[in-house]
PDB file of N, CA, C and O in Angstrom:
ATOM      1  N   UNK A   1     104.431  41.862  28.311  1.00  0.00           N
ATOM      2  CA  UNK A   1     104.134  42.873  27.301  1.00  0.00           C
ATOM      3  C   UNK A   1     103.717  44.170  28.011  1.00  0.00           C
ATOM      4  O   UNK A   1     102.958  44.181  28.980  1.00  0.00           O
ATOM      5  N   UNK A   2     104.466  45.654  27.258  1.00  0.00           N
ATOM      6  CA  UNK A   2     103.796  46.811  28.056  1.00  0.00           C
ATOM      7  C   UNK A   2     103.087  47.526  27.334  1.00  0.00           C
ATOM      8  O   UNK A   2     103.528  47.388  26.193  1.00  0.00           O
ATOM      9  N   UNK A   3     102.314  48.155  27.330  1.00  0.00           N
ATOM     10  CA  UNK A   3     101.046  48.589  26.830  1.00  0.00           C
ATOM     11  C   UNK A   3     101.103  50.353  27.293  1.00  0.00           C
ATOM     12  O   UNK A   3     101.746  50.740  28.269  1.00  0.00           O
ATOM     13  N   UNK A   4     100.350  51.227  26.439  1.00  0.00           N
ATOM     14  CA  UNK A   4     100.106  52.570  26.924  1.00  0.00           C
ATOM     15  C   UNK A   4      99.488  52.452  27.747  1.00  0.00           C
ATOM     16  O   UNK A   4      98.855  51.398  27.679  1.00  0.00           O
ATOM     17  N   UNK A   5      99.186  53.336  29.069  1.00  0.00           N
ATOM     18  CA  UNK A   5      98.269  53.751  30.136  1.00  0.00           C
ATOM     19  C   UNK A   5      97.490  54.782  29.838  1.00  0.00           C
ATOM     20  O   UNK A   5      97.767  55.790  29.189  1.00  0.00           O
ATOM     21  N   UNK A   6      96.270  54.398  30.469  1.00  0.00           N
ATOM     22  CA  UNK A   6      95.191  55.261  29.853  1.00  0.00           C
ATOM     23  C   UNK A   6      95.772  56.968  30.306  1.00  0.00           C
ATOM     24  O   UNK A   6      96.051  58.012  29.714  1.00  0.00           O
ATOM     25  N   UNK A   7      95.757  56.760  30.877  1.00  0.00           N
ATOM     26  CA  UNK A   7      96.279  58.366  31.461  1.00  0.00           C
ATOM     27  C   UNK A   7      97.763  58.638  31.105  1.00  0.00           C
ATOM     28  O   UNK A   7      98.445  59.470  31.704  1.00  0.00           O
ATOM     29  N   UNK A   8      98.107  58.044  30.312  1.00  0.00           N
ATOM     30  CA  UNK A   8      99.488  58.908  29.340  1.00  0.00           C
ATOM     31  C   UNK A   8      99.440  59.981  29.295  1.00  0.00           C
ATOM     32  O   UNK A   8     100.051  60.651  30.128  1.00  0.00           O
ATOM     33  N   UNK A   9      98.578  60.653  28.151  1.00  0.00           N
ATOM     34  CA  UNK A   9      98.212  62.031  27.677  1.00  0.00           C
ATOM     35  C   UNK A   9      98.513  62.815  28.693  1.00  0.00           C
ATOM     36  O   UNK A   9      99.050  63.896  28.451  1.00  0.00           O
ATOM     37  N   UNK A  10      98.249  62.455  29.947  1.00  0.00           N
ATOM     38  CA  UNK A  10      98.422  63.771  30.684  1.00  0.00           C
ATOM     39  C   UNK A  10      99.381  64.044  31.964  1.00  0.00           C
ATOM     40  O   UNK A  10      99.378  63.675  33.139  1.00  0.00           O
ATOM     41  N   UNK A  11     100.121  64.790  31.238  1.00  0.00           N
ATOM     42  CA  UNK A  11     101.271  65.454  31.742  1.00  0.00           C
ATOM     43  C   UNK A  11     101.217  65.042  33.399  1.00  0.00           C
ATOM     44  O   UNK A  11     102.188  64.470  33.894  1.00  0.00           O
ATOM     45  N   UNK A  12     100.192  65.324  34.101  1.00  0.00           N
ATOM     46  CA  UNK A  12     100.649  65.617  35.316  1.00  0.00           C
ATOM     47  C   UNK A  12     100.357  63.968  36.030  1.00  0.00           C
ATOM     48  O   UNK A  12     100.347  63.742  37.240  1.00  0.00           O
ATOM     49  N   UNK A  13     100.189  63.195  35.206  1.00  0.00           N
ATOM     50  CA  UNK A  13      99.773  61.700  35.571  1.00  0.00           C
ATOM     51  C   UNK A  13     101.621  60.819  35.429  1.00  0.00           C
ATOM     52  O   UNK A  13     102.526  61.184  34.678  1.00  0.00           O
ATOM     53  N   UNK A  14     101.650  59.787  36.296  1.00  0.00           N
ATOM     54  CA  UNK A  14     103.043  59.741  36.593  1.00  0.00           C
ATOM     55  C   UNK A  14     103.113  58.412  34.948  1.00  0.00           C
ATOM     56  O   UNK A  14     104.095  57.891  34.419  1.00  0.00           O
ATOM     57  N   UNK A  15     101.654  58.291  34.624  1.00  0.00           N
ATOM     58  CA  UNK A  15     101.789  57.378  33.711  1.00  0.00           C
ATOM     59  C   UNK A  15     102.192  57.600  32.311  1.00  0.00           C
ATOM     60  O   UNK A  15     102.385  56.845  31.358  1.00  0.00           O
ATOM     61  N   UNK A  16     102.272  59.130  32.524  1.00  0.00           N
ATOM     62  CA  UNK A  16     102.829  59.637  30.926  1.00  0.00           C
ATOM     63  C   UNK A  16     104.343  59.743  31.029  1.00  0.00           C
ATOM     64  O   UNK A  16     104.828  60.605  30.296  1.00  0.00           O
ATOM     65  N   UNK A  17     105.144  59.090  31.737  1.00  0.00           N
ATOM     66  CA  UNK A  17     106.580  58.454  32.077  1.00  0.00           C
ATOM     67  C   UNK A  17     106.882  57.039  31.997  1.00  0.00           C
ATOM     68  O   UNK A  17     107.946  56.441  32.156  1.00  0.00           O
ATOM     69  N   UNK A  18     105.348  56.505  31.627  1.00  0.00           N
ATOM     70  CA  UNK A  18     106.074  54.764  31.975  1.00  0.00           C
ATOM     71  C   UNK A  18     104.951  54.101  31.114  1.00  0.00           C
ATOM     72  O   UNK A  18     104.071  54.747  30.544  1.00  0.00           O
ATOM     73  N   UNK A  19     105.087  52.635  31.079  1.00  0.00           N
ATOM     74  CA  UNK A  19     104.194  52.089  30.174  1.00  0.00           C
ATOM     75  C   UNK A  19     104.032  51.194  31.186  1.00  0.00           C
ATOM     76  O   UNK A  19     105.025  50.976  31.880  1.00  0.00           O
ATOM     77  N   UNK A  20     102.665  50.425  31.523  1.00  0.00           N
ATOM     78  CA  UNK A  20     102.202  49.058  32.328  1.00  0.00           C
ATOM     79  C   UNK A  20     102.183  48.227  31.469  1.00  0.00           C
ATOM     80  O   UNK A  20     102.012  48.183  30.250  1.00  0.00           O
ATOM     81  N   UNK A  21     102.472  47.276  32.622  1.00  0.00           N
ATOM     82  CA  UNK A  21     102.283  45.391  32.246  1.00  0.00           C
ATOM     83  C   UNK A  21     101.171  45.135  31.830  1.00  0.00           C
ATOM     84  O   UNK A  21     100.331  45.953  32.205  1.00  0.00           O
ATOM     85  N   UNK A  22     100.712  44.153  31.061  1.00  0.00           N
ATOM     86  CA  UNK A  22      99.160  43.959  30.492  1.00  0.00           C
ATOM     87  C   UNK A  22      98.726  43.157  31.888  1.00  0.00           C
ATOM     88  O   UNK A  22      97.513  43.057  31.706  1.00  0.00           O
ATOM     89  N   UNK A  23      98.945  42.645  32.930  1.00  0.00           N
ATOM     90  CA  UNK A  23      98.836  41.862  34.105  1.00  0.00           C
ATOM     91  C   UNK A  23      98.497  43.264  35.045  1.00  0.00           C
ATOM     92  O   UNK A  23      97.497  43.114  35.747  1.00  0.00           O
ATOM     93  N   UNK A  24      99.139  44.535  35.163  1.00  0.00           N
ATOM     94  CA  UNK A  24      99.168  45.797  35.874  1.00  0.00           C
ATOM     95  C   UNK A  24      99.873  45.458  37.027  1.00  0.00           C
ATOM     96  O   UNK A  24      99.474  45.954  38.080  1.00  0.00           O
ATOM     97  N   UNK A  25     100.965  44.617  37.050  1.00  0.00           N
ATOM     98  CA  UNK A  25     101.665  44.361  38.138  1.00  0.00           C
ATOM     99  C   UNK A  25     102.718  45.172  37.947  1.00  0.00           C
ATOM    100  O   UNK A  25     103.026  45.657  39.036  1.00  0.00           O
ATOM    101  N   UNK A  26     103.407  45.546  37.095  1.00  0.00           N
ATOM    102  CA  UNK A  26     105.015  45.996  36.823  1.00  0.00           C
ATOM    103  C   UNK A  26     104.369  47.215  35.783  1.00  0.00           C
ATOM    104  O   UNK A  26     103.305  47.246  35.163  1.00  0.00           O
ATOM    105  N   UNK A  27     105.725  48.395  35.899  1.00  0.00           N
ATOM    106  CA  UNK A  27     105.188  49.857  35.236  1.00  0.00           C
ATOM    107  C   UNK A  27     106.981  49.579  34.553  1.00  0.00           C
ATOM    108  O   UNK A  27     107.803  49.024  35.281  1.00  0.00           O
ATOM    109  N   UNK A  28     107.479  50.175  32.722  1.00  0.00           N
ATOM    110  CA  UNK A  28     108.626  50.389  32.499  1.00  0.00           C
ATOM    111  C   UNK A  28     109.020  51.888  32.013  1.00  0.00           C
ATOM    112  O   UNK A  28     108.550  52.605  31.131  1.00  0.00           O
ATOM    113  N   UNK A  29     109.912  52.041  32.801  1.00  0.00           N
ATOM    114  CA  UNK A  29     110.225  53.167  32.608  1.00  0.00           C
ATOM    115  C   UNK A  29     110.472  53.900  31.140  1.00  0.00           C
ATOM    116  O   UNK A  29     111.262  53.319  30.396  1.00  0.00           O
ATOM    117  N   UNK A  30     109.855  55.143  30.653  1.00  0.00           N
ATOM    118  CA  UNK A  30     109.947  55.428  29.790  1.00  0.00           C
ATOM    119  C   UNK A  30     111.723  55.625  29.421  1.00  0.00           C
ATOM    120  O   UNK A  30     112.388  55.086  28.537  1.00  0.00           O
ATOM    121  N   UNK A  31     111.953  56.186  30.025  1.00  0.00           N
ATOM    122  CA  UNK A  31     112.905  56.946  29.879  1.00  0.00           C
ATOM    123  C   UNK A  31     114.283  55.581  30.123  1.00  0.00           C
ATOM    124  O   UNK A  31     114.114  54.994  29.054  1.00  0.00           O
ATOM    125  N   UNK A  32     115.108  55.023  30.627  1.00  0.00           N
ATOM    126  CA  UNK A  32     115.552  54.302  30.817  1.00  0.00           C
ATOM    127  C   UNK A  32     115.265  52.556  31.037  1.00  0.00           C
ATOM    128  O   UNK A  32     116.046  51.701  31.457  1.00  0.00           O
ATOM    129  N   UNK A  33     113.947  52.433  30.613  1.00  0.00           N
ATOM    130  CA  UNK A  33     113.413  50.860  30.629  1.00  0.00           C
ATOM    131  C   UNK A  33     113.896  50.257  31.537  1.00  0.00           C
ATOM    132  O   UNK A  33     114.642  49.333  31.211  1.00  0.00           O
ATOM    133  N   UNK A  34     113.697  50.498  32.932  1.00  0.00           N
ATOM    134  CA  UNK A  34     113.569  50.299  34.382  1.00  0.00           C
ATOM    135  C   UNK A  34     112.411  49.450  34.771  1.00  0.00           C
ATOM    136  O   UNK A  34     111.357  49.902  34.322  1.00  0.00           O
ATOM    137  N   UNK A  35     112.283  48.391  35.447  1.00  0.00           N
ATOM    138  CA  UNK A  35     111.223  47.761  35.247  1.00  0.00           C
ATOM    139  C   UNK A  35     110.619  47.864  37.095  1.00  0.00           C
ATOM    140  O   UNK A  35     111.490  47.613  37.928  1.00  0.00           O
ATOM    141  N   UNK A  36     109.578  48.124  37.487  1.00  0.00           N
ATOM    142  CA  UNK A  36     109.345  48.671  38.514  1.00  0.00           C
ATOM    143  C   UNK A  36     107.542  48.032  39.143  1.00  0.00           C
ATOM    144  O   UNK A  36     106.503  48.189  38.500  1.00  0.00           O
ATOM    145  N   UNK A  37     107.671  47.220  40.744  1.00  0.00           N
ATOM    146  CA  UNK A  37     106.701  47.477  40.792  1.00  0.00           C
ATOM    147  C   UNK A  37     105.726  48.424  41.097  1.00  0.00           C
ATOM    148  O   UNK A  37     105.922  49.565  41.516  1.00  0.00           O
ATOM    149  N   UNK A  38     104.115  47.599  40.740  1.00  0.00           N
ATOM    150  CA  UNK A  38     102.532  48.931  41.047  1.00  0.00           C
ATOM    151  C   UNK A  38     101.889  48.128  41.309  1.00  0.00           C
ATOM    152  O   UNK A  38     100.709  48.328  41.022  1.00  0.00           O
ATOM    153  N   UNK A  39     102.209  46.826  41.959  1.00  0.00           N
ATOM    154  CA  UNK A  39     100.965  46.202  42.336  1.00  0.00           C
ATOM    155  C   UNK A  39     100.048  46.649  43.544  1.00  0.00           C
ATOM    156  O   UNK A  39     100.593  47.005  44.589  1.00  0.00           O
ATOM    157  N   UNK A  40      98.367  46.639  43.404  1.00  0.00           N
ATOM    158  CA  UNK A  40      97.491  47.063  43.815  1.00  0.00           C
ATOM    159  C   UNK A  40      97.440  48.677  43.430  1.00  0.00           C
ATOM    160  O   UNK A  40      97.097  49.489  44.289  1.00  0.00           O
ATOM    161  N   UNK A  41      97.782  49.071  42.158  1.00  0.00           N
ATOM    162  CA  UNK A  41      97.973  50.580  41.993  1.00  0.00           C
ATOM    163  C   UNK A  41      98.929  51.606  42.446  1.00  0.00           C
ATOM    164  O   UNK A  41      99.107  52.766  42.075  1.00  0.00           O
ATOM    165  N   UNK A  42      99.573  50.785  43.458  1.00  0.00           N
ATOM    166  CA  UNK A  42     100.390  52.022  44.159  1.00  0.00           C
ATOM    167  C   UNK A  42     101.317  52.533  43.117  1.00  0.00           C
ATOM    168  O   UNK A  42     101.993  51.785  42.411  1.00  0.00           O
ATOM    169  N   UNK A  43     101.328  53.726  43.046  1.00  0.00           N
ATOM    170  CA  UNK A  43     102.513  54.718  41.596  1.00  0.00           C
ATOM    171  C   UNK A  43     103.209  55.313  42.890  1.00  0.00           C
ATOM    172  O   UNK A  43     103.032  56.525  42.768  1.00  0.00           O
ATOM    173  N   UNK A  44     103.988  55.069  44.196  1.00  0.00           N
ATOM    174  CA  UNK A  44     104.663  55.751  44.854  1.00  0.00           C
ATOM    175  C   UNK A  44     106.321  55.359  44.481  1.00  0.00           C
ATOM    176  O   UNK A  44     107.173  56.248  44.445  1.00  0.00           O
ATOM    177  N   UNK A  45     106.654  53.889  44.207  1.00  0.00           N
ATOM    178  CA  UNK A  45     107.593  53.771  43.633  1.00  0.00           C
ATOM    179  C   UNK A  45     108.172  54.519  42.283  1.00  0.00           C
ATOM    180  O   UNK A  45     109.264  55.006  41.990  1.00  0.00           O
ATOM    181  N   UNK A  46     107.060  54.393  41.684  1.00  0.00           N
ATOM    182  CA  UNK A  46     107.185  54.968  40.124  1.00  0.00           C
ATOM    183  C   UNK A  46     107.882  56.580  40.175  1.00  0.00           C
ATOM    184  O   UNK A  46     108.816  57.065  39.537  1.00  0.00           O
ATOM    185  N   UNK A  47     106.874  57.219  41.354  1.00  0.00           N
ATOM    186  CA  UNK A  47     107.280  58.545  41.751  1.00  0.00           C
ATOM    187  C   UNK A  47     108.846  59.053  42.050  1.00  0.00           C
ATOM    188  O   UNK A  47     109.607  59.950  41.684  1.00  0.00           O
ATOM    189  N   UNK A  48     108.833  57.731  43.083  1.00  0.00           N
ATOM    190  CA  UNK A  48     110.371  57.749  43.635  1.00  0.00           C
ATOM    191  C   UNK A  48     111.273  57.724  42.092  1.00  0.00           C
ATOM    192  O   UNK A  48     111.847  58.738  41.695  1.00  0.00           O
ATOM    193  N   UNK A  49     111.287  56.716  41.495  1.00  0.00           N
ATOM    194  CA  UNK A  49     112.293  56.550  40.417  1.00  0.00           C
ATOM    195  C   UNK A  49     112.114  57.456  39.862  1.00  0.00           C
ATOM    196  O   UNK A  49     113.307  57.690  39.666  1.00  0.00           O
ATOM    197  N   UNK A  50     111.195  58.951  38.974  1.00  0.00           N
ATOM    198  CA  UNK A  50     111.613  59.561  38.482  1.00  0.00           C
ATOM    199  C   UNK A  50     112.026  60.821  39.181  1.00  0.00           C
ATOM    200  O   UNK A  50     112.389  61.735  38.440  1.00  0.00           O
ATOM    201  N   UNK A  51     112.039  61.083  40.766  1.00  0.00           N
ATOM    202  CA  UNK A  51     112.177  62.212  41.316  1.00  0.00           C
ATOM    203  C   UNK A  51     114.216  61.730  41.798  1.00  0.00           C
ATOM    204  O   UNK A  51     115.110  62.566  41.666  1.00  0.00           O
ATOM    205  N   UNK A  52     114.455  60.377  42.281  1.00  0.00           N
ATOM    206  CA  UNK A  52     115.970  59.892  42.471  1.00  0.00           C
ATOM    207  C   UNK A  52     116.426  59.863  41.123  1.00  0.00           C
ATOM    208  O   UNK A  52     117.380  60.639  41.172  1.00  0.00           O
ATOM    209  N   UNK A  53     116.339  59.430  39.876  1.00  0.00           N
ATOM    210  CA  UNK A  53     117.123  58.749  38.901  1.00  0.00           C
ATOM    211  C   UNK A  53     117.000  60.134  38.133  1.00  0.00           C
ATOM    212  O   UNK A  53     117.929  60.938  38.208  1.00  0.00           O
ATOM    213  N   UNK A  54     115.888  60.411  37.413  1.00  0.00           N
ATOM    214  CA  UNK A  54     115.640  61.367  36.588  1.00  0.00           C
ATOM    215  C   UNK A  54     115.300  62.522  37.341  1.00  0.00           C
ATOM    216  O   UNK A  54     114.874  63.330  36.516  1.00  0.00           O
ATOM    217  N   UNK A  55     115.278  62.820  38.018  1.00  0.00           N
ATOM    218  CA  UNK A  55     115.233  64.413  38.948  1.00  0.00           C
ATOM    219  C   UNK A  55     114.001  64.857  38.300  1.00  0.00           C
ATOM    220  O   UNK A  55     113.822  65.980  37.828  1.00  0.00           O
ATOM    221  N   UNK A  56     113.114  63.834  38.311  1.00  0.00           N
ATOM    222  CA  UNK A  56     111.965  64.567  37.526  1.00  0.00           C
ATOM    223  C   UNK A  56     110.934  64.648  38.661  1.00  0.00           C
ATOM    224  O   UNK A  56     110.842  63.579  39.265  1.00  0.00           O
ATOM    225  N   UNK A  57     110.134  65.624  39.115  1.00  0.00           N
ATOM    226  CA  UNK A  57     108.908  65.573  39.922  1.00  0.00           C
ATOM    227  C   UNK A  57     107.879  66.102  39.602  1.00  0.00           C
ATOM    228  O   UNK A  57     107.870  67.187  39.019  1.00  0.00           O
ATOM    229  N   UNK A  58     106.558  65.296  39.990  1.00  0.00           N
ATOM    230  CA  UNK A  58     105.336  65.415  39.160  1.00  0.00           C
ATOM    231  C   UNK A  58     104.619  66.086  39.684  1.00  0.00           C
ATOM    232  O   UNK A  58     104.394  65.703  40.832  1.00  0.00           O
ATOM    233  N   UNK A  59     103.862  67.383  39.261  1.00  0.00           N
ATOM    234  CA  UNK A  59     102.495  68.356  40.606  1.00  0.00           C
ATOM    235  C   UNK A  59     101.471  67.856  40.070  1.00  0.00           C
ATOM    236  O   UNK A  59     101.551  67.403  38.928  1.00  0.00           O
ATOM    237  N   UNK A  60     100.654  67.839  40.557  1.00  0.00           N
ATOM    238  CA  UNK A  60      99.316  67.998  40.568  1.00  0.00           C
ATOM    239  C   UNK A  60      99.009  69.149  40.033  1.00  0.00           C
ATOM    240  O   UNK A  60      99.611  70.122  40.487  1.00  0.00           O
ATOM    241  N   UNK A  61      98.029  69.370  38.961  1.00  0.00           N
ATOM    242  CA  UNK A  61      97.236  70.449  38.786  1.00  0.00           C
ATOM    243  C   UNK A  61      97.318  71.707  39.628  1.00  0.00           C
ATOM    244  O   UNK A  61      97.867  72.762  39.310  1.00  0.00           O
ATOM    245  N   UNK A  62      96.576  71.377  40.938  1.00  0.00           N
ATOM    246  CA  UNK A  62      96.705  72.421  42.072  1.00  0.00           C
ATOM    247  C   UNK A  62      98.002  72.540  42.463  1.00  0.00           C
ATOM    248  O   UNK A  62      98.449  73.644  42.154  1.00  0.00           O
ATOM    249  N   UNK A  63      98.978  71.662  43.161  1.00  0.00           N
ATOM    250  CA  UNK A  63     100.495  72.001  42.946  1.00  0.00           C
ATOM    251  C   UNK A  63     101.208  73.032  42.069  1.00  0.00           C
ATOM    252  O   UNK A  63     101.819  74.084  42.252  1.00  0.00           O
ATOM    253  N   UNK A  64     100.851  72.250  41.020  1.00  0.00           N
ATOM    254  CA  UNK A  64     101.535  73.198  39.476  1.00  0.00           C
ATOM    255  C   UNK A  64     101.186  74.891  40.115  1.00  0.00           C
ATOM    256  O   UNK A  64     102.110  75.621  40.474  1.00  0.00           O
ATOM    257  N   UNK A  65      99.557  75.375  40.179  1.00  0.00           N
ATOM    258  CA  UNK A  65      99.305  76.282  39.852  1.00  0.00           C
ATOM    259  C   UNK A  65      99.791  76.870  41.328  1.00  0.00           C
ATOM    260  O   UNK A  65     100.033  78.053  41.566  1.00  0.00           O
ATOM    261  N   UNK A  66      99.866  75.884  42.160  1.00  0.00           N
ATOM    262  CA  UNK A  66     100.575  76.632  43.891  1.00  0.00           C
ATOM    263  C   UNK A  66     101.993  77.393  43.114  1.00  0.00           C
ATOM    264  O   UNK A  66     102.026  78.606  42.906  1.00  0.00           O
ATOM    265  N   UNK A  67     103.199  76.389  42.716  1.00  0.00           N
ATOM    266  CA  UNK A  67     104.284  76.866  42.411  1.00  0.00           C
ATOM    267  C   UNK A  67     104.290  77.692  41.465  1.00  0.00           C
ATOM    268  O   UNK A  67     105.272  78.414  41.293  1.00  0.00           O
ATOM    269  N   UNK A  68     103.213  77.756  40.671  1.00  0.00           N
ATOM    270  CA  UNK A  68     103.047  79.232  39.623  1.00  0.00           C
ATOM    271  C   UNK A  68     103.062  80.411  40.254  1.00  0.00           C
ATOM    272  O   UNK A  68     103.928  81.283  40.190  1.00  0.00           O
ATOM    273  N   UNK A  69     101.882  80.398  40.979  1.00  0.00           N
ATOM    274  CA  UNK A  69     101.804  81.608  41.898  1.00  0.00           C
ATOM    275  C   UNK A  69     102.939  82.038  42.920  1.00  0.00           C
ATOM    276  O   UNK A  69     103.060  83.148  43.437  1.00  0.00           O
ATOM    277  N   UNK A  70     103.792  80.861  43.113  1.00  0.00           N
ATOM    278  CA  UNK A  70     104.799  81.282  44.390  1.00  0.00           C
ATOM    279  C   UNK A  70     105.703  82.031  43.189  1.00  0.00           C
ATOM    280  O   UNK A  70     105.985  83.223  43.315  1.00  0.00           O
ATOM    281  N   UNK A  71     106.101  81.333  42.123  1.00  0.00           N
ATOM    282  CA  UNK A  71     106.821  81.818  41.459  1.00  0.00           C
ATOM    283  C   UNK A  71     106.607  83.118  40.793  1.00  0.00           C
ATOM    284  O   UNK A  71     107.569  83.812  40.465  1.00  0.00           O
ATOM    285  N   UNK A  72     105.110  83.558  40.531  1.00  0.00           N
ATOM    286  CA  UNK A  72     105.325  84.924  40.228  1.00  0.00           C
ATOM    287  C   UNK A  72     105.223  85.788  41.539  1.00  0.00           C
ATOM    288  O   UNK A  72     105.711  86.914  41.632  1.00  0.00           O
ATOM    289  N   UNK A  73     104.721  85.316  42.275  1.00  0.00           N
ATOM    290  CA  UNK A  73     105.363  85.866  43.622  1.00  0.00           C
ATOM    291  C   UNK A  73     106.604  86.517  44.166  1.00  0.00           C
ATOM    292  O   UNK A  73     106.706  87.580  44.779  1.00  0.00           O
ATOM    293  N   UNK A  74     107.481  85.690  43.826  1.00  0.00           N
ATOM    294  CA  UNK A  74     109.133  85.838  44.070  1.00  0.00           C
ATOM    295  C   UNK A  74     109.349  86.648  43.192  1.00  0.00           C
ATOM    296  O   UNK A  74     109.634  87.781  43.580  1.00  0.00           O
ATOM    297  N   UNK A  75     109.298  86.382  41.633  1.00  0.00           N
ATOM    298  CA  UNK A  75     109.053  87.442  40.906  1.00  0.00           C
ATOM    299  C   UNK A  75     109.189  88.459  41.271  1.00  0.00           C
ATOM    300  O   UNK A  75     110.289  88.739  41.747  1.00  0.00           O
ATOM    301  N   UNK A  76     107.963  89.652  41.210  1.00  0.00           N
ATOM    302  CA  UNK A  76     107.864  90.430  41.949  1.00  0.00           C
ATOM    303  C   UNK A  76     108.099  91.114  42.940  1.00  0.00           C
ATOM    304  O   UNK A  76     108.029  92.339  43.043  1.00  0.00           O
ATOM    305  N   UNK A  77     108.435  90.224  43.830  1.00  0.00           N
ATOM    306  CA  UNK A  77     109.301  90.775  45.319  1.00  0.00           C
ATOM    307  C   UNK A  77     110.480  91.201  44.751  1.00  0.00           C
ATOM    308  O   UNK A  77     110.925  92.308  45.053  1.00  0.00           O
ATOM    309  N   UNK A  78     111.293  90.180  43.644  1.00  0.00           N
ATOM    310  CA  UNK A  78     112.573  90.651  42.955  1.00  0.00           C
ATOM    311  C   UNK A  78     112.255  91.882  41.919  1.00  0.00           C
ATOM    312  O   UNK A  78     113.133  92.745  41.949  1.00  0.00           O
ATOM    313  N   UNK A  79     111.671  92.022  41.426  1.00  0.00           N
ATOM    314  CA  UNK A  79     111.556  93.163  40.309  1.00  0.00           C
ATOM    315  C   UNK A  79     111.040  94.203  41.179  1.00  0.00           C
ATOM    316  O   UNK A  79     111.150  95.314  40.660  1.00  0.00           O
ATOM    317  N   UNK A  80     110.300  94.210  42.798  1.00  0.00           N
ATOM    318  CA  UNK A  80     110.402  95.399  43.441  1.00  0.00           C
ATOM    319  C   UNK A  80     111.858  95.836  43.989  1.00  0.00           C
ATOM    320  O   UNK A  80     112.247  97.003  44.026  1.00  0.00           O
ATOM    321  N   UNK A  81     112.367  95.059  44.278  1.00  0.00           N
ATOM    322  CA  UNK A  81     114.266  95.518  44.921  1.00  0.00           C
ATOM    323  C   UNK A  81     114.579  95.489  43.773  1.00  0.00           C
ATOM    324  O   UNK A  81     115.547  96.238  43.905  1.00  0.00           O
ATOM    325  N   UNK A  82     114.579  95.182  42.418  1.00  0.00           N
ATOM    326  CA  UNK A  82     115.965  95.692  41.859  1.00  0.00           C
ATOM    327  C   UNK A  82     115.468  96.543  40.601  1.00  0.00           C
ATOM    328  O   UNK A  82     116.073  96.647  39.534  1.00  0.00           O
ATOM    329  N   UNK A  83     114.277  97.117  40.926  1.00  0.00           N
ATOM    330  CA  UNK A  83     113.355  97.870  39.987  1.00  0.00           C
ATOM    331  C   UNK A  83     113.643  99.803  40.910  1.00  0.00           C
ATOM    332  O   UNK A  83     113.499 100.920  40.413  1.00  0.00           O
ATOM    333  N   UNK A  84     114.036  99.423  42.215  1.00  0.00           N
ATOM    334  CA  UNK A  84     114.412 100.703  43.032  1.00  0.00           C
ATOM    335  C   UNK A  84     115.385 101.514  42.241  1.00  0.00           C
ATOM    336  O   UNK A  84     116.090 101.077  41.331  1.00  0.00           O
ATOM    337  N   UNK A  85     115.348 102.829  42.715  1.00  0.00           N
ATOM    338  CA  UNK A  85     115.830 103.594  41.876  1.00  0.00           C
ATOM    339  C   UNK A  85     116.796 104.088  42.893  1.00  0.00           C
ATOM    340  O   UNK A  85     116.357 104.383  44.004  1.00  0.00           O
ATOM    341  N   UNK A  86     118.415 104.244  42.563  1.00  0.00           N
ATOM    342  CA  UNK A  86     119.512 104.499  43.204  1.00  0.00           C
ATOM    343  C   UNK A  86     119.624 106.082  44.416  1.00  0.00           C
ATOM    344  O   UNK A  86     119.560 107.248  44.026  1.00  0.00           O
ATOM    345  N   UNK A  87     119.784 105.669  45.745  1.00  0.00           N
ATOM    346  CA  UNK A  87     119.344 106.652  46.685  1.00  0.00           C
ATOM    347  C   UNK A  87     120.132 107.795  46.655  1.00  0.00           C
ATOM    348  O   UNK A  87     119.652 108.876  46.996  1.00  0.00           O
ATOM    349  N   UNK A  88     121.257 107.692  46.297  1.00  0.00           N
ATOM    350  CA  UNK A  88     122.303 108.522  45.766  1.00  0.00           C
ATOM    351  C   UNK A  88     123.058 108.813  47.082  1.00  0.00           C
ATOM    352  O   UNK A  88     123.348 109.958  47.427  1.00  0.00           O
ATOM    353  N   UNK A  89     123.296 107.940  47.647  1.00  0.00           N
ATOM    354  CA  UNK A  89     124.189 107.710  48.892  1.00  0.00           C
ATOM    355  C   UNK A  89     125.530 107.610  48.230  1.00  0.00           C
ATOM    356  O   UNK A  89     126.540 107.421  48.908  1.00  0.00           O
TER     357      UNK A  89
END
C-alpha cells in the first residue's frame, strides 16, 4: 500500500513526485507508477528517475534562488547588448 509523504506539499521535496510504501522501503512514482527503491531514506534513486525519465530536476530552496539570480543575471547582460543603441557604422 502507498500512502502520501509527509513532505508532499512541498514543491522542492522529491516526495511531492512520489508516494511511499507504508513499510518506507519502496517510493511510486507519481507520474508513471514506477516502483523504486528508498531503503534507509536514501531519495538519490528517486532523484535519478525524475531527472533520466521525466527530465524533471529538483533545487533546493537556496538552489532555486542561486538559478533565480543567475537568471536575472543573464537577463540583464542581454537587455544591456541588445538595449544598445545603433553606432551608425
Amino acid at each position: 500500500m502507498y500512502v502520501v509523504h509527509k513532505k508532499d506539499s512541498e514543491i522542492s521535496s522529491v516526495w511531492h513526485y512520489y508516494y511511499i510504501s507504508s513499510d518506507g522501503k519502496t517510493a511510486k512514482c507519481k507520474e508513471c507508477n514506477k516502483i523504486l527503491k528508498c531503503e534507509g531514506g536514501s531519495t538519490k534513486g528517486l532523484h535519478t528517475h525524475l531527472h533520466t525519465i521525466h527530465k524533471t530536476k529538483i533545487l533546493s530552496e537556496k538552489s532555486a534562488e542561486n538559478e533565480k539570480g543567475r537568471f536575472v543575471y543573464y537577463y540583464c547582460l542581454f537587455r544591456k547588448v541588445t538595449d544598445r543603441q545603433p553606432t551608425g557604422h
